[in-house]
C-alpha positions in Angstrom: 0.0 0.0 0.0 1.0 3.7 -1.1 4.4 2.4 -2.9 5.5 5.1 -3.9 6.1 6.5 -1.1 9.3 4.6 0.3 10.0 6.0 3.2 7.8 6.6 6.5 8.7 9.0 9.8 6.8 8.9 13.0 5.7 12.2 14.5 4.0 12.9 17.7 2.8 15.5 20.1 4.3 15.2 23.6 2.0 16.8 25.2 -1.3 15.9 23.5 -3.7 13.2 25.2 -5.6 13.4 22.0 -3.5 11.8 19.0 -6.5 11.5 16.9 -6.9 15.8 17.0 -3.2 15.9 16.7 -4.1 13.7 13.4 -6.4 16.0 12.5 -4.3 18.9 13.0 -0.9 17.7 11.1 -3.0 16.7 7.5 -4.6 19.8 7.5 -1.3 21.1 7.8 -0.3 19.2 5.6 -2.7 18.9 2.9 -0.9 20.6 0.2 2.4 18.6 0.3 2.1 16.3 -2.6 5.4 13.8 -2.0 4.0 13.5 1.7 1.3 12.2 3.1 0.1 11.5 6.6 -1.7 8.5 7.8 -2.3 7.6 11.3 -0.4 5.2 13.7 -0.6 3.9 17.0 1.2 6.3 18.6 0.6 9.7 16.5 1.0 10.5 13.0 3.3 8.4 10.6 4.8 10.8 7.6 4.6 8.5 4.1 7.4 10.4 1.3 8.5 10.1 -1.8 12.1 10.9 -0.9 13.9 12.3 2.0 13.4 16.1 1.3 9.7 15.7 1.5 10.3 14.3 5.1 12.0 17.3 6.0 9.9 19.7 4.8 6.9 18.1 6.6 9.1 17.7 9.9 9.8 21.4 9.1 6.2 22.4 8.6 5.2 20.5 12.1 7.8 22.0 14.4 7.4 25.5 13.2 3.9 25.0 14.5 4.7 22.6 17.6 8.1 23.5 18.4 9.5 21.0 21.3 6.4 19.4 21.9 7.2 17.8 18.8 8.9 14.3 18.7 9.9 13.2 15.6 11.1 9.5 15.0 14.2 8.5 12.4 13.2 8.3 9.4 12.6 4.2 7.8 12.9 2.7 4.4 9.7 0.9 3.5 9.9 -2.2 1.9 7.3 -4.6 -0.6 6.2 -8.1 -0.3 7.9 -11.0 0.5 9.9 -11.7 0.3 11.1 -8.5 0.8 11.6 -5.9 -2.4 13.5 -2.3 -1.5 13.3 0.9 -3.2 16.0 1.6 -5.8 16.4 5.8 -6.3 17.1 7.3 -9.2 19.6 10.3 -8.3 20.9 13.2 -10.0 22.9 15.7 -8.2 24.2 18.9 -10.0 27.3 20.5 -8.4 30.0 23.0 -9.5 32.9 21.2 -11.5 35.1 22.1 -9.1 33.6 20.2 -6.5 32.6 16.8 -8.5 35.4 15.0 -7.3 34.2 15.2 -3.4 30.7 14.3 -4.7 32.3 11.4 -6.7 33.8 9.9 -3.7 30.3 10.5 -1.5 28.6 8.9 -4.1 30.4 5.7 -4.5 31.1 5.7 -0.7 27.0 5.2 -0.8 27.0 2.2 -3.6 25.4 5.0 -5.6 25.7 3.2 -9.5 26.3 6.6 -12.1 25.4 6.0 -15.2 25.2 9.5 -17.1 27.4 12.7 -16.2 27.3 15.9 -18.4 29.2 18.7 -18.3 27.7 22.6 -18.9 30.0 25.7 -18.1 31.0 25.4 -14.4 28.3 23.0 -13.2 27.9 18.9 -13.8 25.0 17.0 -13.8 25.4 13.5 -12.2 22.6 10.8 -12.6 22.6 7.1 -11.1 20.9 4.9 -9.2 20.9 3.2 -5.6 18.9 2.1 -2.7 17.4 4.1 -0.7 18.6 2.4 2.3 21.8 4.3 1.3 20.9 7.6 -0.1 19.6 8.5 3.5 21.6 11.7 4.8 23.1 12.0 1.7 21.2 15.6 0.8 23.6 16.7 4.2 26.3 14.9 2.9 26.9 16.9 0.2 25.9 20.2 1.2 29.0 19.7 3.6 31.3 18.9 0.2 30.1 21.3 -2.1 29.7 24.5 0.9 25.9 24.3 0.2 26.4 24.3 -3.7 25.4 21.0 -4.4 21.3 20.6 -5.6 20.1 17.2 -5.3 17.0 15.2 -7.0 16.0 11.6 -6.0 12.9 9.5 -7.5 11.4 6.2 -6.8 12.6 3.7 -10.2 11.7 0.4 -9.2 11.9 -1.9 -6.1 14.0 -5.2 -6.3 14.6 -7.7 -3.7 16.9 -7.1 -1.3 18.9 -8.9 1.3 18.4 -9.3 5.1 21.3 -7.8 6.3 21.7 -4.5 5.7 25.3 -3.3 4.2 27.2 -1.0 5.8 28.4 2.5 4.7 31.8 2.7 4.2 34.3 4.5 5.9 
């Protein structure tokens, strides 16, 4: 149910006995974010997203109106079927030239597969694909290796199976 939106966050209000108004409250907040939806859980609100940005800007949205009364959850890849199938991102970061050799390294440091890479002027466009598993922080990642130049754009391509175990990041 709701594939294409991969990932999920859990959001509740601290100090609300009512979780159902609290519900309430965050999808009419929230009713104009397209990539995000909000469905309640057991314990509050659980954020559904297309991709990692659209988590932050609902998290965003939520706290500027809650503040600390807010507690927000880590964010969770969600998988298909059985067995299970993950979410495989399509990626495409555009960064200055002089910078693409950091993003290089982030990139394969995160199993991201690049299959295209164009150059215009001082920027480059660089398109892959990897599991969302580990593209998560990435956005962070390479603000911090491009100063804040870096724009990046991730979309749901397909779910495979996956393993068990998850891989680790590399060092």
């Amino acid at each position: 149910m709701y594939e294409d939106y991969p990932l999920q966050q859990s959001v509740r209000h601290r100090a609300d006995v009512s979780q159902p108004a609290f519900v309430h409250r965050a999808k009419l907040l929230l009713k104009r974010a397209d990539d995000c939806l909000v469905k309640p859980s057991r314990h509050g609100v659980a954020l559904l997203a297309r991709h990692e940005e659209a988590l932050h800007g609902a998290t965003s949205a939520l706290r500027h109106v809650y503040g600390v009364a807010l507690e927000v959850g880590p964010p969770h890849v969600r998988l298909r079927g059985m067995p299970p199938h993950e979410p495989i991102m399509d990626i495409r970061v555009n960064v200055p030239v002089s910078r693409e050799d950091a993003v290089k390294r982030v990139l394969r440091r995160r199993s991201v597969a690049l299959f295209n890479e164009s150059h215009g002027g001082t920027r480059c466009l660089l398109e892959g694909e990897a599991p969302l598993a580990r593209l998560l922080g990435l956005g962070g990642d390479l603000k911090h290796v491009t100063l804040g130049s870096s724009l990046l754009w991730t979309s749901l391509a397909r779910y495979e199976p996956c393993s068990l175990e998850p891989e680790p990041l590399a060092a």
